[in-house]
C-alpha positions in Angstrom: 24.6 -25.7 -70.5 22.1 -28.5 -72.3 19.0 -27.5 -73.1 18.1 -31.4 -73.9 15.6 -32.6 -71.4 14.1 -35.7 -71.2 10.8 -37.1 -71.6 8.7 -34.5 -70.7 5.7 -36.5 -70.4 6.1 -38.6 -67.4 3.4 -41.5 -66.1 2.9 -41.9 -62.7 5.2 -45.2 -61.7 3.6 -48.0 -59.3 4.8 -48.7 -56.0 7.2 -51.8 -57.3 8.5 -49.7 -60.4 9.9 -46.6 -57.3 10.9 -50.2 -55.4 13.3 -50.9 -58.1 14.3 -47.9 -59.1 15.6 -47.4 -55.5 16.4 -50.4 -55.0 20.2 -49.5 -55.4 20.4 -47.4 -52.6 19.9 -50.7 -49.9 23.8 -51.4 -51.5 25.5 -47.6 -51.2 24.6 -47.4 -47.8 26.2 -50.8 -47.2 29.1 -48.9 -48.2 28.8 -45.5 -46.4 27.1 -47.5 -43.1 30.7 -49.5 -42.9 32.5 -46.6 -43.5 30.5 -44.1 -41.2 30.6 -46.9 -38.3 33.7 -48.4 -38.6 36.5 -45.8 -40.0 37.4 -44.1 -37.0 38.4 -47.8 -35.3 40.1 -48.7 -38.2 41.7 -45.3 -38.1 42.5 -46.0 -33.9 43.6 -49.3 -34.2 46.3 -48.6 -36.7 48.0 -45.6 -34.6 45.4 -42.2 -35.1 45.1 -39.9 -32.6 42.0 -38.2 -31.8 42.9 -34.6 -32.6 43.6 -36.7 -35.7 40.6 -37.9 -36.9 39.1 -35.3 -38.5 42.3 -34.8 -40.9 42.4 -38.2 -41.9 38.5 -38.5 -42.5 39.0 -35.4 -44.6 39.4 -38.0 -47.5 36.0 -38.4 -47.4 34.7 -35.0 -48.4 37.4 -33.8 -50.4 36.9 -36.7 -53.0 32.6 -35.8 -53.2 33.6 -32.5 -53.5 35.7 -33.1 -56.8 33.5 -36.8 -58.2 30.2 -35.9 -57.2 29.0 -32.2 -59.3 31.3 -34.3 -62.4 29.5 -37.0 -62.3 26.1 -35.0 -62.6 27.5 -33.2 -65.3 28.4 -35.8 -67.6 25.4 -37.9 -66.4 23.0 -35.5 -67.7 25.2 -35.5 -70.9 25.4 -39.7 -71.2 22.7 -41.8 -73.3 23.4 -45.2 -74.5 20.7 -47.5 -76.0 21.0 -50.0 -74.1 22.1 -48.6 -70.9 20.3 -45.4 -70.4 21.6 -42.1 -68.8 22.4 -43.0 -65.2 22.6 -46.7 -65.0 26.3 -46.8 -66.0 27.5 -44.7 -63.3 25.9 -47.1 -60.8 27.6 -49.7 -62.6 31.1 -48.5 -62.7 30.7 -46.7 -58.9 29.3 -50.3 -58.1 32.5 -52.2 -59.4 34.7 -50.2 -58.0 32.9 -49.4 -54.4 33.1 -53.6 -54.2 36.8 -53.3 -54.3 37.5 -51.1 -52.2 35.5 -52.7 -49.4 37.2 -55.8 -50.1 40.6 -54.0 -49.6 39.9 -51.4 -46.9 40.0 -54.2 -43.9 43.4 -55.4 -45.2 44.8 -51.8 -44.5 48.5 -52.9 -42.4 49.3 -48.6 -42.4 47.5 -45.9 -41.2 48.5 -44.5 -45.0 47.1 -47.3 -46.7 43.4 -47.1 -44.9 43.2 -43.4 -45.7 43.8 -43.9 -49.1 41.4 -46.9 -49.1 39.2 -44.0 -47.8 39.9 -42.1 -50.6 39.0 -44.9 -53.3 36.0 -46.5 -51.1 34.2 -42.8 -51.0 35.1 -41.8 -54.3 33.5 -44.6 -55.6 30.3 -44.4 -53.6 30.0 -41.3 -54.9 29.8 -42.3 -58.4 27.2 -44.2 -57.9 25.3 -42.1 -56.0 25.0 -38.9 -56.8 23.2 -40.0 -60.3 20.8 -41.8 -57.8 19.3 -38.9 -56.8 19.0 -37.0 -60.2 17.1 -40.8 -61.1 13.6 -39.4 -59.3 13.9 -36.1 -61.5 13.8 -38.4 -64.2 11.8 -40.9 -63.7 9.1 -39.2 -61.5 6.3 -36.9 -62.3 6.5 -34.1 -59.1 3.8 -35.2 -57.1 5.8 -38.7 -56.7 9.0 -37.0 -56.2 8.5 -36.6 -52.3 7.4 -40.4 -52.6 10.3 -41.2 -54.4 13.2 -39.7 -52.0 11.4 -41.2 -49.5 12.1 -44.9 -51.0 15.6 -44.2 -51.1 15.4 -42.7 -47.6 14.2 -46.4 -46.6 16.6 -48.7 -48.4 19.0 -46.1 -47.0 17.9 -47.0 -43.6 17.7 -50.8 -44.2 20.8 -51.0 -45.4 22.6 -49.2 -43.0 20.8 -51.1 -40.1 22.0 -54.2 -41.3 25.6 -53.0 -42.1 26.3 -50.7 -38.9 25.1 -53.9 -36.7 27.5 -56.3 -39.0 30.6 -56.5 -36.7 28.6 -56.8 -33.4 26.5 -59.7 -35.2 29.4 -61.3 -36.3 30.5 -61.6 -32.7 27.6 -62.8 -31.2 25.9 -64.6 -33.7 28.8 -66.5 -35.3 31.6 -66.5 -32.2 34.0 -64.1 -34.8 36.7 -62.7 -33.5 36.2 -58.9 -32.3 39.4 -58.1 -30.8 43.3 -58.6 -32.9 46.6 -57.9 -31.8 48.1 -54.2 -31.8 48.1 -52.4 -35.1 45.4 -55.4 -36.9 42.0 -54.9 -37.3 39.6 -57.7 -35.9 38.2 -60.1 -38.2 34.3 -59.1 -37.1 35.2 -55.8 -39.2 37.1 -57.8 -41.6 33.7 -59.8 -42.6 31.3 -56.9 -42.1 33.6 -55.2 -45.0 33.4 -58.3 -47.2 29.9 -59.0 -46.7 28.9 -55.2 -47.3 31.1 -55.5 -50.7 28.9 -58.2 -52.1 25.7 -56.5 -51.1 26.6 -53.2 -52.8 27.3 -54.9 -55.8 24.2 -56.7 -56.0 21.7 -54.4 -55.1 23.2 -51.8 -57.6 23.1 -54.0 -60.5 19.3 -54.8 -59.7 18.3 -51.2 -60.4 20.4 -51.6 -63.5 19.2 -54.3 -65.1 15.5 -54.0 -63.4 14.8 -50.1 -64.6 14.6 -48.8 -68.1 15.1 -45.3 -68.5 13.3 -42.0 -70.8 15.1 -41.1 -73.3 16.1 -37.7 -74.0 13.7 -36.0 -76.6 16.6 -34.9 -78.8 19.7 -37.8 -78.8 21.5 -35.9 -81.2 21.5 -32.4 -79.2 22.7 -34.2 -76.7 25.6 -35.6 -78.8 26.6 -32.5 -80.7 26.8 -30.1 -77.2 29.1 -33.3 -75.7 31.2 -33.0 -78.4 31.1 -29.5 -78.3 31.9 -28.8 -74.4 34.8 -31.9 -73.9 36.3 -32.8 -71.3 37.4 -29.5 -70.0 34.5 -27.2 -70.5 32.4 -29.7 -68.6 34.9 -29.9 -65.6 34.1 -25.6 -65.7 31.0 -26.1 -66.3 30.9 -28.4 -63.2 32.0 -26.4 -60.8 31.0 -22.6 -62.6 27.3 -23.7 -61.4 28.0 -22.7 -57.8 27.4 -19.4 -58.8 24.2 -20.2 -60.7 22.1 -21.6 -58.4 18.7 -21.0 -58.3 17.1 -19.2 -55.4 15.3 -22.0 -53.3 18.2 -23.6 -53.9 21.0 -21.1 -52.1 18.5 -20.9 -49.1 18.4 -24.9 -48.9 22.3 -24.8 -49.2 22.7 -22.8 -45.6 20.1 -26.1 -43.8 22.4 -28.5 -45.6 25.8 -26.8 -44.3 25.1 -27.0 -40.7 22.9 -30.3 -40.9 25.8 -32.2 -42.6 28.4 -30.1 -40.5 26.5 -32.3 -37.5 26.2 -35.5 -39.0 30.7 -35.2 -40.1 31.1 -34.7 -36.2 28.8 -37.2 -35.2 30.4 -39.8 -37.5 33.8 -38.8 -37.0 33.7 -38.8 -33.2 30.7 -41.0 -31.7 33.5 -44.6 -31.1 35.7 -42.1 -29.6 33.0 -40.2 -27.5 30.9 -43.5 -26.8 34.0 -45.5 -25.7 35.8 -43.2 -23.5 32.2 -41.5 -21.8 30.1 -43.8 -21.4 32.5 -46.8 -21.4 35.8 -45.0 -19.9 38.5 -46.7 -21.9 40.4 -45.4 -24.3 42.4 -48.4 -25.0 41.6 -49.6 -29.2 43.4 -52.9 -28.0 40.4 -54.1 -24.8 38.1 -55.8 -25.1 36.2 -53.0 -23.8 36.9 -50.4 -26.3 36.2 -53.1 -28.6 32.9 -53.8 -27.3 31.5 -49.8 -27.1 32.7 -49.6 -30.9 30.3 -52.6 -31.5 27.8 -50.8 -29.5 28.1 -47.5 -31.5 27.3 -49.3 -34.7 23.8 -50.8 -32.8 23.4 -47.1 -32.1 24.2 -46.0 -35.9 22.3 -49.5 -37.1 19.0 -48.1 -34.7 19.3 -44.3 -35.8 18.7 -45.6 -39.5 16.6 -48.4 -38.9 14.1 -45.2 -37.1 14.9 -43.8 -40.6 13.6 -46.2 -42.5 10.4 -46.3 -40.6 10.1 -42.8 -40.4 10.6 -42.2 -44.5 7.1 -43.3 -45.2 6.0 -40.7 -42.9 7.1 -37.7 -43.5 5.3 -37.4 -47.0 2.1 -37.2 -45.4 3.0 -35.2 -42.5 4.7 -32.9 -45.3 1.3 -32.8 -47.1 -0.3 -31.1 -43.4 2.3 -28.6 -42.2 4.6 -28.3 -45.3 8.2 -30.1 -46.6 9.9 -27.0 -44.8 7.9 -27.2 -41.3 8.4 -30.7 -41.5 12.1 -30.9 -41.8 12.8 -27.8 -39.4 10.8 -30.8 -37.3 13.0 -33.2 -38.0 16.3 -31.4 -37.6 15.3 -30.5 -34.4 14.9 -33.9 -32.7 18.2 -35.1 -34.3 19.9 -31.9 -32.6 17.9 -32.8 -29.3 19.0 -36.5 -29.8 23.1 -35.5 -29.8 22.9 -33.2 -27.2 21.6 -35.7 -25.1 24.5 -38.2 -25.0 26.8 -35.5 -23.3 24.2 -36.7 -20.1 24.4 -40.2 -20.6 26.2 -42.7 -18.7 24.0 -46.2 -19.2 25.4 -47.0 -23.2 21.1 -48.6 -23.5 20.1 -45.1 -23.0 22.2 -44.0 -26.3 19.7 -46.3 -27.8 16.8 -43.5 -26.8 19.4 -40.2 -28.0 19.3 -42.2 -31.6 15.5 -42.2 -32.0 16.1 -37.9 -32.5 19.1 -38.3 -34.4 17.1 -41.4 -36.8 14.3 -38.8 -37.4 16.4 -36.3 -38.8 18.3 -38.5 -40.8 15.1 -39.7 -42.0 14.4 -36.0 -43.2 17.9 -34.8 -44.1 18.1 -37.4 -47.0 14.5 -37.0 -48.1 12.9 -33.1 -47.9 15.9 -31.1 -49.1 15.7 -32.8 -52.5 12.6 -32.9 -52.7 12.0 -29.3 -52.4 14.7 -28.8 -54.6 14.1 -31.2 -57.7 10.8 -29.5 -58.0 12.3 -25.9 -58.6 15.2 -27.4 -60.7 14.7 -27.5 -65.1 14.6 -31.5 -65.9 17.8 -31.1 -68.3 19.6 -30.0 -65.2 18.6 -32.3 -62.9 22.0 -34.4 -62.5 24.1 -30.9 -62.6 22.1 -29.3 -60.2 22.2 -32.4 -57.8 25.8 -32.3 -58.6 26.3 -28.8 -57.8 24.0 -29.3 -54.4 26.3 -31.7 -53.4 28.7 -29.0 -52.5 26.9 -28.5 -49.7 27.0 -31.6 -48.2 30.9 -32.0 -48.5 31.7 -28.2 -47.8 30.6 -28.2 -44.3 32.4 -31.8 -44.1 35.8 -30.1 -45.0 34.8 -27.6 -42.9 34.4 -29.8 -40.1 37.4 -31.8 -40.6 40.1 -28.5 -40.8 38.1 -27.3 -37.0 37.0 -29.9 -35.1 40.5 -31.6 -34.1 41.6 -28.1 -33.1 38.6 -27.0 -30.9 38.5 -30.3 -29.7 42.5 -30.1 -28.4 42.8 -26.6 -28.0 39.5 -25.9 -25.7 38.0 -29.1 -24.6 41.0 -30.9 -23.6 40.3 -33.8 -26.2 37.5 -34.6 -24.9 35.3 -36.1 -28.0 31.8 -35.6 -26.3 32.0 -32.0 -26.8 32.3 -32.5 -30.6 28.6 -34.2 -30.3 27.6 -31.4 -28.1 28.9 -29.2 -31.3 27.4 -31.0 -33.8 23.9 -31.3 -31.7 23.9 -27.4 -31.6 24.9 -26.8 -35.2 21.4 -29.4 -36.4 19.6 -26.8 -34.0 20.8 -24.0 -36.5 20.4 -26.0 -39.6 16.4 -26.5 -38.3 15.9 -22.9 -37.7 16.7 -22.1 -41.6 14.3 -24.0 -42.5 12.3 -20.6 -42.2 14.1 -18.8 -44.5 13.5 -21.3 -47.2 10.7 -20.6 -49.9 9.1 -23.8 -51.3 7.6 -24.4 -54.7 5.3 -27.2 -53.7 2.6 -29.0 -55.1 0.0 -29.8 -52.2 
């Protein structure tokens, strides 16, 4: 493990040196918004089953779990003059993100969109995950919570725009939202090409608008590359599960059940949405067609209440603490899914996404923030890296159970996975009190 940290002396950055520096983040969630909204049509349309869905989402996890603590590792371990420690990663995740939201649309197989799933996340991921070691670095502590909370709002801009792009296509611009059997409309086809260009563009403005700190020993930093290779850092990678520090393995039970919620919520709200409260489950009408366009409204409102509620959590964190206020948080998203089970009028959904925006707001925010200031700054990217396995864990988890329950004791019936998921971000908010928190007040 490097014991090469960075500079240790950091200046407080102003408000438009965080803006760029996040700035990135409004692109990745153009990706993950188009995938999170649109995947399971895509999925429908070209001849999944529900039971289905979970396996083929499975994809999505699976690759974060394998790209996401390697890229931390070697991120810490990267420094190039010119480009810095983290900036590449964006660059390269951003190149290859681009493509694959170009190609994913043009999937004619259920085989070929899954493994467009596989390439499209896998790529997000290598942009991101150094994203969120990028506060460590750049950040004195007391900005940290500041900092996440930038992201958390060009995370929530971004996906507003992107979740609404297919039903904006079709109503602003007369695009076609419905296609013949086994082809997916061209609304989904533009929101895909559109979100391409946007991720591209808003990553490379954090690359070329940021410089980063050096670390306070380059050639440390070179010797214990050269040392480790390729192999020892792929151990290394995954060896840190066991090393985790103690805040950290508390934090990791709140992030298995949150993200166990938001896998089902994703995974199952067009299916829920369009045979519950629309009562088709025909991927060919016009209907269904019309309540997937209204679930990625819903998705485009739940982060647009994210973005809004980002700048707020810092100071209500600064009154009851980062824990009390995401055990807050988590509880009016688990409120908010619960709620649709009782819904038949699909404007009402809009009021069930206000809960669910809140604890997005918080889930993408508070965890790291708590974390990054317990973790050593030479760390920063493995730790993230490593914390990351608790986001795709509970996804995996998710995807092996939820077809089966679903089949097997709720008759395929999808609104009971949201009624799952709603009960599981109950859980994760009531672990919230287990967790001890280093924080600066």
């Amino acid at each position: 493990m490097s014991n090469v940290s960075i500079s240790s002396a950091k200046p407080r950055l102003s408000f438009w040196q965080i803006w760029n520096m996040s700035f990135g983040f409004l692109g990745i969630q153009f990706g993950f918004a188009l995938q999170n909204a649109n995947v399971s049509r895509i999925f429908e349309t070209l001849g999944a089953s529900k039971d289905e869905l979970p396996i083929l989402w499975l994809a999505a996890p699976v690759t974060g779990l394998l790209v996401q603590p390697i890229i931390g590792y070697y991120s810490d371990r990267t420094w190039y003059e010119k480009w810095g420690r983290r900036r590449p990663f964006f660059a390269i995740g951003a190149i290859l993100a681009t493509i694959a939201l170009f190609l994913m649309p043009n999937s004619t197989a259920l085989w070929m969109a899954v493994i467009m799933l596989w390439l499209m996340d896998a790529s997000i991921n290598i942009s991101m995950e150094p994203f969120r070691a990028f506060v460590g670095d750049m950040l004195p502590d007391e900005q940290r919570t500041s900092g996440f909370a930038m992201q958390s709002f060009f995370i929530g801009l971004g996906a507003i725009i992107a979740s609404a792009l297919p039903w904006m296509f079709t109503n602003w611009f007369g695009v076609s939202n419905v296609a013949a059997d086994g082809t997916i409309p061209d609304s989904v086809r533009w929101s895909f090409y559109l979100g391409g260009i946007a991720y591209f563009v808003a990553v490379m403005w954090t690359v070329f608008k940021t410089e980063e700190y050096p670390p306070d020993d380059i050639e440390k930093l070179r010797e214990e590359n050269a040392a480790v290779g390729i192999w020892g850092g792929l151990y290394e990678s995954f060896k840190g599960i066991f090393q985790m520090p103690k805040t950290m393995v508390q934090l990791s039970f709140v992030q298995f059940f949150s993200w166990f919620a938001l896998f089902a919520m994703w995974i199952y709200t067009t299916s829920a949405v369009t045979s519950h409260v629309y009562g088709t489950e025909d991927s060919t009408s016009a209907l269904y067609n019309e309540g997937a366009d209204w679930v990625g409204i819903c998705f485009a409102i739940y982060n647009g209440i994210a973005a809004l509620v980002a700048f707020l959590l810092p100071i209500l964190a600064k009154r009851i603490t980062r824990r009390m206020t995401h055990l807050v948080a988590l509880f009016c998203g688990g409120i908010g899914l619960l709620s649709i089970y009782f819904i038949s009028d699909p404007n009402m959904l809009l009021v069930s996404m206000i809960g669910v925006g809140i604890a997005w707001a918080s889930i993408l925010s508070m965890p790291y923030a708590m974390l990054s200031s317990i973790l050593p700054a030479e760390k920063m990217g493995y730790f993230m890296g490593v914390f990351n396995f608790f986001i795709v864990i509970p996804q995996i988890v998710a995807a092996s159970i939820l077809g089966f329950l679903l089949k097997n004791l709720f008759g395929n019936v999808s609104i009971y996975a949201l009624v799952i998921g709603g009960v599981s971000m109950l859980i994760a908010g009531l672990l919230c009190l287990i967790v001890e928190d280093n924080e600066v007040r």
